[in-house]
N, C-alpha and C positions, 0 to 999 in steps of 0.2 A: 589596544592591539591594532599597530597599523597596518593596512592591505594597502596594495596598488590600485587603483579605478583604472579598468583599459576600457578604449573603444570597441566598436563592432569589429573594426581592423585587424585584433588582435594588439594593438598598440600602447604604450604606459602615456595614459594622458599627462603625467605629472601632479596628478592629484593624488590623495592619500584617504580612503577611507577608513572611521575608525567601529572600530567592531566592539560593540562593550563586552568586558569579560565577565559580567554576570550572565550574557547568554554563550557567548562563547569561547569560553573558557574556565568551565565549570568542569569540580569532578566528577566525570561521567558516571551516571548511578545504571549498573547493567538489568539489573531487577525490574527497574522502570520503563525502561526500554525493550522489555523484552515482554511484561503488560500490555503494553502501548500496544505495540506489532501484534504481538496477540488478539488485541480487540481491535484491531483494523481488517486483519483476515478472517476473523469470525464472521465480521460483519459481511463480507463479501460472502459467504455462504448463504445459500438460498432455503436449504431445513426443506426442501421440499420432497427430498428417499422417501418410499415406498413400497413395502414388499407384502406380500398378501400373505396373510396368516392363515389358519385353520377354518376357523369361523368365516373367512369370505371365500374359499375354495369352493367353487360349485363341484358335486359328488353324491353318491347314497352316501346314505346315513346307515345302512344297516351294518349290524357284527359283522366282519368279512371270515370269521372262522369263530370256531368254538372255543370257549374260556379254556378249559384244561384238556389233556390228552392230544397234544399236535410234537409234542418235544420243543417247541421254541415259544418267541417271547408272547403273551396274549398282546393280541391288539382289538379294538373294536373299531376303527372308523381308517379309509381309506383316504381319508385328508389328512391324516397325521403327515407332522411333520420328515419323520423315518423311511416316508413311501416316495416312490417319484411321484412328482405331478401334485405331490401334499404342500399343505402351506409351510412358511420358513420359521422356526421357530428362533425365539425371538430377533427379529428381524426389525430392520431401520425404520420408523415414524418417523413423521413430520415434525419437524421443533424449532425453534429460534436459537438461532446458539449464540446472541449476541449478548453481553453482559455491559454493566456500569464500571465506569471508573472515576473517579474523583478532578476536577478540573488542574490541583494542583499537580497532581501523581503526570499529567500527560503534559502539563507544563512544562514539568520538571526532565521529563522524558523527551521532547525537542528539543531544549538546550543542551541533554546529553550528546543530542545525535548530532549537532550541528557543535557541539564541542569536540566529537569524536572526529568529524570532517575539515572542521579549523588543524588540530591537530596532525592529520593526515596531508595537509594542504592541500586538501580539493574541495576550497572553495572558493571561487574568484567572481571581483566586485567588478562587473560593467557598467557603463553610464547607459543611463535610458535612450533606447530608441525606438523607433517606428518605422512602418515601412506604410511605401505610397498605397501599396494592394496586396491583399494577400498571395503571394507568391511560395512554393518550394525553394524552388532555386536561392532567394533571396537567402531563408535561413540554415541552409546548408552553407550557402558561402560564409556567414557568421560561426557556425561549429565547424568549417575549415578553418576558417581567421583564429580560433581556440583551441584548434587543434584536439576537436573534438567526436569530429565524422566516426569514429570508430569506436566510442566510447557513451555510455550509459550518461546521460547529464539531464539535468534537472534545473529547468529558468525559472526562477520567480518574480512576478513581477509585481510593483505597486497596485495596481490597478488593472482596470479592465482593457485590455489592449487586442481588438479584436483580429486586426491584420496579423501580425507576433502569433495569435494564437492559432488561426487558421492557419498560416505556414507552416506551422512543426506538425500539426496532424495527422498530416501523411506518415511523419519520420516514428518510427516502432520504439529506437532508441532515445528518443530525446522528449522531455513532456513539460509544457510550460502552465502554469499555474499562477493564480493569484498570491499573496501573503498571507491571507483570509484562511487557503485553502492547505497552509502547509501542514505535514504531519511527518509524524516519526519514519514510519514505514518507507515512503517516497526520498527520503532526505538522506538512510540509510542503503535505498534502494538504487541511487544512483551512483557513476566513478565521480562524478563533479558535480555541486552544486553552484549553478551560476547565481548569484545574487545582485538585480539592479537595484540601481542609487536608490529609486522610487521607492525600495521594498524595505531597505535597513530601516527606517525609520519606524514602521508597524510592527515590524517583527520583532524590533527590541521591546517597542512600546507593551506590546502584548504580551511576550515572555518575561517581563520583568516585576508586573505586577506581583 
């Protein structure tokens, strides 16, 4: 599967990157990708709700009325649930909502999502660059050159590239990551994933085991 390699410019260097179609170009499997997502947003859940029950309601304790002879329901404690100011019956605790999933299962679940985005063609191959400082400006004029200012994108890049990374920080729409660091949810979550030269090589290596 051949893609074009552009520069920062937006331009076709005349190079051809090639894409293996064991990661992207797979029947995308929806069941696993929708696992995946699921245990990515779990995980962003903090389990830390809270609501106070009966038993931590400061109150008397004594009967508030007599068992039988009122016409309505008996009650004995003024923390019940049924009273204002009563505890919340059953009400939110504290829990981990994050679960396992298997290495293959979320394996298999990136190559769907970057098979889904091969497919959709929004994904384009850049040649690696750097910048002298970390600047704004600098990587906005790159997501102008891709015609991307106004759209959700997603860079990957080989390695650690700390200038790159500090410039897009600012930008809400645009979020640049290692290859290390990709995942389903991110790769689905963007209109275009950028992919540099530096990153094909890991991300196949890794997906294809």
């Amino acid at each position: 599967m051949k893609v074009a390699v552009l520069d920062i410019n937006g331009k076709d260097t005349g190079r051809k990157a090639d894409l293996s179609k064991d990661v992207f170009a797979i029947e995308p499997n929806n069941h696993a990708v929708y696992l995946d997502v699921k245990q990515y947003l779990a995980n962003q859940r903090q389990g830390t709700h809270k609501s106070k029950e009966r038993a931590e309601i400061s109150g008397s304790t004594r009967k508030i009325k007599k068992q039988k002879g009122t016409g309505t329901a008996r009650a004995g404690s003024i923390k019940s649930g049924v009273f204002k100011g009563g505890g919340r019956m059953f009400g939110p605790r504290p829990r981990n909502y994050s679960f396992k999933l298997n290495k293959n299962l979320k394996r298999l679940a990136r190559k769907s999502a970057l098979s889904i985005k091969a497919g959709e063609k929004s994904i384009t191959v850049l040649e690696d660059f750097n910048f002298d400082a970390p600047k704004t400006k600098n990587f906005t004029a790159v997501l102008k050159a891709l015609e991307l200012e106004n759209k959700k994108s997603l860079f990957v890049l080989g390695g650690s590239n700390n200038n790159v990374y500090l410039s897009s920080r600012n930008l809400k729409d645009s979020e640049v990551i290692m290859a290390s660091e990709l995942s389903t949810y991110k790769i689905l979550n963007a209109n275009q994933v950028v992919l540099l030269e530096g990153a094909l090589e890991g991300i196949e290596t890794n997906l294809s085991k």
